[in-house]
N, C-alpha and C positions, 0 to 999 in steps of 0.2 A: 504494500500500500504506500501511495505518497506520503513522505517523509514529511512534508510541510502541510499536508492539507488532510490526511489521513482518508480522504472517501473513494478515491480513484487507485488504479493498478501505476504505480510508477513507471509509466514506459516514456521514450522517448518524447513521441505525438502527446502526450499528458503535458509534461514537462516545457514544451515551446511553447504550448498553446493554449488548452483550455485550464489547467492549474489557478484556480481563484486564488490562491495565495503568492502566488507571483505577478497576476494581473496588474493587482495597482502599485505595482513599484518596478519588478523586470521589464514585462511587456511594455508600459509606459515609456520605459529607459529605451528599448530599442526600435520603439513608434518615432518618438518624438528626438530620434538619432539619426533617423531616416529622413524624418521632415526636415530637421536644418540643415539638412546637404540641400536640397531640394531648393528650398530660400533662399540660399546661399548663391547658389547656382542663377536663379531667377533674380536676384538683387542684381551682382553684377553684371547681367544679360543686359537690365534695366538702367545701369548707371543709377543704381541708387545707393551705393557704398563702393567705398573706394579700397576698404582697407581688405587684401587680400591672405588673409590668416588659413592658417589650416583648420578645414571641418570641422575638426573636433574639439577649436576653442572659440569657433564661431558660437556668438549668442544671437539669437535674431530679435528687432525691434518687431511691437509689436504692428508698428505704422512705420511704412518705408514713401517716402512718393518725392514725386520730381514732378515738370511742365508734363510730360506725357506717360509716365508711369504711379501706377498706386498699388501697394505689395503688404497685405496685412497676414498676421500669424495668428494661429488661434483666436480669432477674434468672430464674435458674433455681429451678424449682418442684420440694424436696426429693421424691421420691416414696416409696413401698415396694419396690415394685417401677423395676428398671430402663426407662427411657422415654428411646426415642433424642430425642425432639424437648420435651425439657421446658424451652423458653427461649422464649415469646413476648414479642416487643418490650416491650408493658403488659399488668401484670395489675391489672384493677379487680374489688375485690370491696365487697361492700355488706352488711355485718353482720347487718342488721333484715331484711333479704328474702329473706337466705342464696341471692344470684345473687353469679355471678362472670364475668367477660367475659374474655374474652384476646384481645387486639389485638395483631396482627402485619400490619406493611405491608411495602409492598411498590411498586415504581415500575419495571416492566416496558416494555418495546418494547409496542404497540398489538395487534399479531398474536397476543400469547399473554396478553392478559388473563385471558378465561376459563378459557385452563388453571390459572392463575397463583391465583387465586379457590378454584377447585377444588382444589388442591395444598395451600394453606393451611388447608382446612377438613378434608379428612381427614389431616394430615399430626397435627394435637393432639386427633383425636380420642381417641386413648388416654389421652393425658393429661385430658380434661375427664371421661372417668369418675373415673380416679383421685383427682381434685379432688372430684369429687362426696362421693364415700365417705370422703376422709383431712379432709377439709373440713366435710361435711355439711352440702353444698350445695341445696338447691333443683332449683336449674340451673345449667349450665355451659356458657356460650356462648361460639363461635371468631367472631370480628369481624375477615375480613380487609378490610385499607383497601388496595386496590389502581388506583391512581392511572397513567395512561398518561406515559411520561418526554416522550412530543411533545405 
């Protein structure tokens, strides 16, 4: 039996993945390890940071923006209306093109990728209209990044 959580068979797939006792402190650790590469990446795409540190001692703001870029981290997206899911990991938006991305990852067990895929894209679909309209957006695209934890 799991050593930290005692109700599950200790296996590997336990261990990455569904283990409630490592949810909120490992799993978090290597979600939100994954995201600041990602911001990172997106920041200096955007010229919205100059300072080029390695990954791993990048800290992300939670509001990035320049004349044509705006780059938020964990940050919830005020709406009109009520929106159960209005916190994607990153939102990148681009001034001049009037598009906006929402990035939310994700690092699942191998078995339920596809589900995992699928759940992220219509879980903000409400919210990418709302964006549209309170934004006056273009487009508004769900970018899940779902990566297998083996």
């Amino acid at each position: 039996m799991c050593r930290r959580y005692g109700k599950e068979l200790e296996t590997i797939q336990h261990i990455i993945a569904p283990c409630e006792q490592l949810a909120s402190t490992e799993y978090v650790k290597r979600h939100d390890g994954l995201a600041k590469i990602i911001h990172q990446i997106l920041a200096e795409a955007a010229e919205l940071i100059e300072d080029n540190s390695p990954y791993y001692k990048y800290t992300p703001a939670n509001v990035l923006e320049n004349e044509s870029s705006k780059l938020y981290w964990n940050r919830s997206i005020l709406t009109d209306k009520t929106i159960p899911f209005n916190r994607p990991d990153i939102t990148s938006m681009y001034k001049k093109t009037k598009k906006t991305f929402l990035i939310d990852k994700a690092v699942p067990n191998t078995h339920i990728l596809a589900k995992t895929i699928t759940d992220k894209q219509s879980k903000y679909q409400e919210l990418t209209n709302e964006i549209c309209a309170m934004w006056k957006q273009k487009a508004v695209q769900v970018i899940p990044i779902v990566i297998s934890s083996t």
